[in-house]
Kinemage of the C-alpha trace (Angstrom):
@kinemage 1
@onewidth
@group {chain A} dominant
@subgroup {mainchain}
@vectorlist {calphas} color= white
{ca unk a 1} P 115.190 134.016 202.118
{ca unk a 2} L 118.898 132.840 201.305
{ca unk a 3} L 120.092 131.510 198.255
{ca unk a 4} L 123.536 130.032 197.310
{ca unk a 5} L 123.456 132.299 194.307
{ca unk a 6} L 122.749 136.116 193.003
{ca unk a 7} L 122.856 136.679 189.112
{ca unk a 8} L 121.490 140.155 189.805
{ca unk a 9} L 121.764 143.846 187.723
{ca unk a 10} L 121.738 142.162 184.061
{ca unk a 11} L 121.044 144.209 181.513
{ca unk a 12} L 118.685 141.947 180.061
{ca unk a 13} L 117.388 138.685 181.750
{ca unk a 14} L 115.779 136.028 178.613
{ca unk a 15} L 113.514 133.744 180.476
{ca unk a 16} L 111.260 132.628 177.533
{ca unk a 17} L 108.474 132.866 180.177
{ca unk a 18} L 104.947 133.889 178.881
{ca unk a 19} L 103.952 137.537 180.706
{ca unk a 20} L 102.241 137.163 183.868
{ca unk a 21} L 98.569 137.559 183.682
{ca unk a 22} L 99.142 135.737 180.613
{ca unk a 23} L 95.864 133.838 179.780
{ca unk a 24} L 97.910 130.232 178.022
{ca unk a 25} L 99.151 127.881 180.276
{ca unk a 26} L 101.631 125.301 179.336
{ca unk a 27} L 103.987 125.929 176.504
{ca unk a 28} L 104.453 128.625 174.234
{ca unk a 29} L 103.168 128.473 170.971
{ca unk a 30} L 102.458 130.653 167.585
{ca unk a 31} L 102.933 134.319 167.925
{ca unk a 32} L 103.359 134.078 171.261
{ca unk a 33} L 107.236 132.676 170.486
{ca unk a 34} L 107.943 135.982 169.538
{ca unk a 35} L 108.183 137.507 173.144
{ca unk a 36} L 111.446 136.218 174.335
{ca unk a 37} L 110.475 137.306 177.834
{ca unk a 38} L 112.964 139.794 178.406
{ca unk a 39} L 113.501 141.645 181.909
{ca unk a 40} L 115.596 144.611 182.071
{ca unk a 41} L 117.961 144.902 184.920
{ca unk a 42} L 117.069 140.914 185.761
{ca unk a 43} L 118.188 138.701 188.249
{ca unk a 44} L 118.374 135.031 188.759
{ca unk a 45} L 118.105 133.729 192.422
{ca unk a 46} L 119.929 129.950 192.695
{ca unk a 47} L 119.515 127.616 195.690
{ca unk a 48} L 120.170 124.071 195.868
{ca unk a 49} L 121.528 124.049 191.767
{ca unk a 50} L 117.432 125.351 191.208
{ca unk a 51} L 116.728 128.317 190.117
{ca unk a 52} L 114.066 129.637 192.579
{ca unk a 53} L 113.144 133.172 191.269
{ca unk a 54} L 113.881 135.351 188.278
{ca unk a 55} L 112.358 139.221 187.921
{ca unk a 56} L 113.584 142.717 188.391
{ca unk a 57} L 116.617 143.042 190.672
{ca unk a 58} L 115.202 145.153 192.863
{ca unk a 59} L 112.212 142.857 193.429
{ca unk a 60} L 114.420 139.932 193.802
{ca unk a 61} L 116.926 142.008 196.307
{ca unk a 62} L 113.748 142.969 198.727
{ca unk a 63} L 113.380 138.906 198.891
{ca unk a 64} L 116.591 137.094 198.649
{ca unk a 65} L 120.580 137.364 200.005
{ca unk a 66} L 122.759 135.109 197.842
{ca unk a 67} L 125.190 133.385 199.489
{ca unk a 68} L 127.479 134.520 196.509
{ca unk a 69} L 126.704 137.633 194.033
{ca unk a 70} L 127.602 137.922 189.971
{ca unk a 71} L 126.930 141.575 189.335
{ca unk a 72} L 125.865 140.770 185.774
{ca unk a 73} L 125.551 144.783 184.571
{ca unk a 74} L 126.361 145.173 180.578
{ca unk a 75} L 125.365 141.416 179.922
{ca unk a 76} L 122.613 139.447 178.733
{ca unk a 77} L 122.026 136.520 181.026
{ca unk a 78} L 119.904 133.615 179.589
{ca unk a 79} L 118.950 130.938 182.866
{ca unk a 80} L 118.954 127.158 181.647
{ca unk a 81} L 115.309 126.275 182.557
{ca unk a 82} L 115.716 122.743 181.174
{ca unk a 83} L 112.612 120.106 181.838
């Protein structure tokens, strides 16, 4: 699939997501706040100012072809995911 945007190769990727297979739904809460949700090597994939996907890079590579690339390599890279 393409995407107007690549944030790929970051050295860590803070999406504040719960783990998958992650039994809570909804909101973080507790100890779970602890887990920032970190992915290293992450990458953001951006399409239509949404972000669509975020995961390893190499996961998001074998599914999406930004438009435009930001090799993000030595930086942290924290994605707005704003309700």
């Amino acid at each position: 699939m393409n995407v107007d945007l690549m944030i790929h190769s970051a050295a860590q990727l803070v999406t504040c997501a719960s783990p998958r297979g992650h039994r809570q739904a909804g909101p973080k809460r507790a100890a779970a706040m602890a887990d920032v949700g970190a992915i290293p090597g992450g990458a953001v994939a951006i399409s239509d100012d949404k972000i669509v996907a975020t995961g390893p890079t190499d996961e998001l590579r074998a599914h999406y072809a930004g438009h435009k690339t930001i090799d993000a390599s030595g930086c942290v890279v924290c994605p707005g995911f704003v309700d």
